[in-house]
FIVO-483802 format. One record per residue: x, y, z of N, C-alpha, C, O in turn. Coordinates in steps of 0.2 Angstrom, whole numbers, plus 5000, padded with zeros to 4 digits. Atoms other than C-alpha are relative to their C-alpha. Example, Ala and Ser with C-alpha at 12.3 -4.5 7.8 and 13.67 -1.06 7.14 Angstrom:
2
500449945000506249785039500450065000500950055003;499649944999506849955036499650055003499950115004;
REM end
This chain:
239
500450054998504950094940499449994994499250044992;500550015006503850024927499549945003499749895006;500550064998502049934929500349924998500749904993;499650075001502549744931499549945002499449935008;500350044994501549604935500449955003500849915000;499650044996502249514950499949944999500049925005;500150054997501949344946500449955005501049965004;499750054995502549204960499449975001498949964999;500350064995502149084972500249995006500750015007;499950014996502049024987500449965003500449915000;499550074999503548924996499950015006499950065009;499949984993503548895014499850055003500350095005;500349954999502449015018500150084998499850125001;499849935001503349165010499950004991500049964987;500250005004502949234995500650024994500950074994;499449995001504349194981499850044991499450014988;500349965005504149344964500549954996501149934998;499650005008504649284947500550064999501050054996;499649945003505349454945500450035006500950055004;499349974996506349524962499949945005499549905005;499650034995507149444976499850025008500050065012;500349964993506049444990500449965008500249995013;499850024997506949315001500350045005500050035010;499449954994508149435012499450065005499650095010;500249974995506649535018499349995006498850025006;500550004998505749445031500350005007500049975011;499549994992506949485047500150075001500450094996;500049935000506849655055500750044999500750105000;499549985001508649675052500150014992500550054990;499749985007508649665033499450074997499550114993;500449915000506949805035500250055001500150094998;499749935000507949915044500450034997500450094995;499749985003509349885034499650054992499850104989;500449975008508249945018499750055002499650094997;500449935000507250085027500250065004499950115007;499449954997508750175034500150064998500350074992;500249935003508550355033499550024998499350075000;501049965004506750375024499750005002499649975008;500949954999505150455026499449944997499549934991;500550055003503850325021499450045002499550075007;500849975001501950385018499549924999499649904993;500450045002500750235018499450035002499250055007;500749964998499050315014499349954997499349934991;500650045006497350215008499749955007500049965013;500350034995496250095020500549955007501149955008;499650024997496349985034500649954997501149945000;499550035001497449855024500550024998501049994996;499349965003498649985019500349995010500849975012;499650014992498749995040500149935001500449905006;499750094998499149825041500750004997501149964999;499149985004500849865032500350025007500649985010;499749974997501349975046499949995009500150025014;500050034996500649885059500349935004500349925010;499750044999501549715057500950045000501350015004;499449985000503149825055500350045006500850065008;499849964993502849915072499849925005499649925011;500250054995502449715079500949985002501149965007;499250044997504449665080500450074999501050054997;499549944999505349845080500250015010499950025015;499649984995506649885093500150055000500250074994;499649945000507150055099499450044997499750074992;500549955002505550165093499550025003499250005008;500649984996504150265097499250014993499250044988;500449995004502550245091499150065001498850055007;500449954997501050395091499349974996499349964990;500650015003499150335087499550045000499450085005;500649964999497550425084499649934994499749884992;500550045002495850385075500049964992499749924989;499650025009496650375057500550044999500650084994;499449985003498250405059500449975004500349945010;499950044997499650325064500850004998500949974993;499550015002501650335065500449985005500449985011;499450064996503250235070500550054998500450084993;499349974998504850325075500649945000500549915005;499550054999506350195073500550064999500750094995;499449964998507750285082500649944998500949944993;499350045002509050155081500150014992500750034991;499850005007508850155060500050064997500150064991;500349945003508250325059499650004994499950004988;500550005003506750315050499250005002498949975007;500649974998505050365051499549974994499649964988;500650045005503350275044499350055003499250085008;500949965000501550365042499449974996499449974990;500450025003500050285039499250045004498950045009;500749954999498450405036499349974997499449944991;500350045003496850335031499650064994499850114994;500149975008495850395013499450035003499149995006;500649974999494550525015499349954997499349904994;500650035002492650475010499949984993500150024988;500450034995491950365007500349935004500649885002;499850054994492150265022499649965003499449985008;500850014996490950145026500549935006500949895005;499850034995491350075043499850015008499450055008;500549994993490850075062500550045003500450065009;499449954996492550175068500050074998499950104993;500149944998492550325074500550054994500950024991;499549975007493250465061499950075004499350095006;500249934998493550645066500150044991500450024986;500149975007493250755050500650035000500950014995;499249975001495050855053500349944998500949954996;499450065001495750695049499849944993500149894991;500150035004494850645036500150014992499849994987;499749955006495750735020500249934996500449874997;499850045004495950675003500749964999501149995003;499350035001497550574999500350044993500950044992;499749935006497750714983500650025002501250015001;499949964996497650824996500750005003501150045003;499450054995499050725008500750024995501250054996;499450005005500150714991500250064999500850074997;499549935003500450894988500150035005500250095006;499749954992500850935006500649975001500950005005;499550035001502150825002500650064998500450094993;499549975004503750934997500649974999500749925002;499650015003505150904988500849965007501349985009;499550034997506150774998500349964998500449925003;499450045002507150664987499749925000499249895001;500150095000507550484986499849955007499649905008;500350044992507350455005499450005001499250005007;500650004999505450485002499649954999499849944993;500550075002504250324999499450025001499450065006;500749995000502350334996499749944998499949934992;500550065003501150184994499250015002499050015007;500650005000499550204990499549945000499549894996;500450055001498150104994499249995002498949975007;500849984999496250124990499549944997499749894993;500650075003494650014986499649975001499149964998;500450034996494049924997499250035001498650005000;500249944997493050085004499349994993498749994994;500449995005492350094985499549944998498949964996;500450045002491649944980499350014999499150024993;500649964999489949994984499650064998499050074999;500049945005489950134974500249984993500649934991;499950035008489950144953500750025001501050065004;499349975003491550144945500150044999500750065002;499949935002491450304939500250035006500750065006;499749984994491750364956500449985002500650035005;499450045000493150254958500550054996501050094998;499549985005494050304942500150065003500750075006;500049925000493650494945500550005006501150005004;499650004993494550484963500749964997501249975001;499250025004496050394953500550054996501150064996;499949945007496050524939500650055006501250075006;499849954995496250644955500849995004501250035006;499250024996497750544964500350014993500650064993;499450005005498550534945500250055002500850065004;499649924999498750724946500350025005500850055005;499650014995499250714961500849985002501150035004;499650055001500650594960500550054994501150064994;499549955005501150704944500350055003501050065002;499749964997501350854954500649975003501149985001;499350024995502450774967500749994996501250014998;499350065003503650664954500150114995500750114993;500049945004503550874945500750025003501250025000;499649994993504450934961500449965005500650005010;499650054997505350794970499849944994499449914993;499950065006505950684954500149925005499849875004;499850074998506750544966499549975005499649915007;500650044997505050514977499949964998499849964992;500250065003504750334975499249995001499050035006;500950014998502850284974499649944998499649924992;500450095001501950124974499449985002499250005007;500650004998500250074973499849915001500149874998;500050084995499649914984499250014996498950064996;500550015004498149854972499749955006499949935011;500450054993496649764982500349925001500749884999;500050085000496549604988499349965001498849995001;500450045001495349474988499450025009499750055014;500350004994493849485002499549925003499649875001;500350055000492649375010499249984994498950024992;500550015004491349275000499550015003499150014998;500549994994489949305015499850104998499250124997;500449935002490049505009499649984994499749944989;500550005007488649554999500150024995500350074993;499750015008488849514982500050084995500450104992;500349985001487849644977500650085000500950114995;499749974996488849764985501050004999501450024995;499050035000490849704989500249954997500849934997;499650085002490949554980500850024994501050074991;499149995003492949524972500050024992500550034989;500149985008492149554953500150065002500550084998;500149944997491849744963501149994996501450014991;499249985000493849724964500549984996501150004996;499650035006494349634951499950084995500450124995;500149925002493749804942500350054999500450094994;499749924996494449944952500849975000501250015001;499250015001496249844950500049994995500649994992;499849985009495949844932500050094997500150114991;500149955002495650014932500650025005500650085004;499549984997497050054944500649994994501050044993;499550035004498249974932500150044991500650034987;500449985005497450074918500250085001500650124997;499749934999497650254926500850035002501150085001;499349994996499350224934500649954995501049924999;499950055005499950114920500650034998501150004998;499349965004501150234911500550055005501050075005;499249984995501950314926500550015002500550054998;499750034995503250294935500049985008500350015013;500350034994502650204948500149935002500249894997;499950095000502850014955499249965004498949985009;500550014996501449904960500349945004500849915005;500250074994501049774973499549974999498949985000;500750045001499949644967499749945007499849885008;500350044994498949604983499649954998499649895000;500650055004497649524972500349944998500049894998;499850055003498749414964500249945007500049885009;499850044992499549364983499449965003499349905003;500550044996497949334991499649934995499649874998;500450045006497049234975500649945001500349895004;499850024998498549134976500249975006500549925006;500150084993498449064995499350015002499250015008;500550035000496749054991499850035009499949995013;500149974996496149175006499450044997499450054991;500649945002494549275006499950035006499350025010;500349974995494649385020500350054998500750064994;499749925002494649585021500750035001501050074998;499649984996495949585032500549954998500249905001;499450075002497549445025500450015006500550065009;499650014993498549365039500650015000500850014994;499549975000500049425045500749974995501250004994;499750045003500949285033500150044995500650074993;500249945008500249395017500350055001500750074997;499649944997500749525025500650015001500850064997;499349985003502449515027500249974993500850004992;500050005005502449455011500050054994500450054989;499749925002501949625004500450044999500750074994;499449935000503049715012500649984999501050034998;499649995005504349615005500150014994500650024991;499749995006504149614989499850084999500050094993;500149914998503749814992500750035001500950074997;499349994999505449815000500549974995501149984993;499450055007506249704986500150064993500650094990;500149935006505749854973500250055002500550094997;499949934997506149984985500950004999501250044996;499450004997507949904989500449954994501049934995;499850055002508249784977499950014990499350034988;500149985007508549804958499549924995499749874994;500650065001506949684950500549944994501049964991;499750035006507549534937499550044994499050074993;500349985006507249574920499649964999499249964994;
REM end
């Protein structure tokens, strides 16, 4: 996998890439078909939970186990398994957080062992940060890269995908959250994870693109991620 930008467009409410072929994953039958057997890790804020949220809204045959930042689907029928853990501090938000549960995403990564090509990880931080200087940002990037090295060190065929921001509301304080904040923090993601082997997700370009400013993107956006997510995962990209 190599950094790529996604450009596309919107067609009928689904989002069509210049570079893979996302049409075939917006029915829970062509999801399952693609996430049959694997391990998936989604780690990073609540819009990383919006991945694994819309994906536990139309699943048949499974069990799903909740806490206060944490969160997974059991799909028996296709056998596979989804996890989404939320990113240690900083956290600015009015929900409850138990400190056991609050661990780095590094941290998460090297607990990881060597399980192959049925393992997927998508990360997704940022939002959280705005607020804070860059430099704290980067550093906390720095931190995932080594990370991420270790893992692909020890499990070569782990896939791993970083879901870049998306756009927010124009009402947050500029000062503070505004999208120049994330305009930033996706250039410096692009920047540290750049030469990896890694695949991205350009949330930022999706949202900018149907013209949304909310923190939270509608379930439409949403499956739209997760298929060009799954198009990369399952599907070999255009040149």
């Amino acid at each position: 996998m190599e950094e790529t930008s996604y450009c596309g467009y919107y067609w009928r409410n689904q989002w069509s890439s210049l570079c893979c072929k996302t049409g075939s994953f917006f029915t829970s039958e062509s999801i399952n078909s693609c996430l049959k057997g694997k391990t998936l890790y989604f780690m990073g804020d609540s819009t990383m939970r919006q991945w694994i949220e819309f994906m536990n809204s139309f699943q048949k045959g499974h069990k799903d186990y909740r806490g206060f930042s944490l969160l997974k689907i059991v799909n028996i029928m296709s056998n596979y398994t989804v996890y989404w853990k939320n990113h240690g501090h900083p956290r600015i938000t009015v929900s409850k957080l138990k400190l056991s549960e609050a661990s780095y995403i590094s941290r998460d990564l090297d607990a990881i062992g060597a399980e192959g090509e049925d393992t997927v990880v998508v990360i997704g931080v940022g939002q959280h940060f705005r607020a804070y200087p860059l430099e704290l940002f980067v550093r906390r990037l720095l931190s995932l890269r080594g990370a991420i090295q270790r893992l692909q060190a020890r499990s070569p065929g782990t896939r791993i995908f970083i879901k870049l921001e998306n756009t927010r509301e124009l009402s947050s304080e500029p000062e503070r959250f505004s999208d120049w904040h994330g305009h930033l923090q996706n250039l410096a993601q692009r920047k540290v994870f750049g030469d990896l082997k890694v695949g991205f997700v350009d949330a930022w370009e999706m949202t900018v693109a149907a013209n949304t400013f909310v923190i939270h993107p509608n379930p439409t956006i949403i499956a739209s991620e997760v298929a060009l997510f799954l198009s990369c995962l399952c599907h070999t990209p255009k040149a």
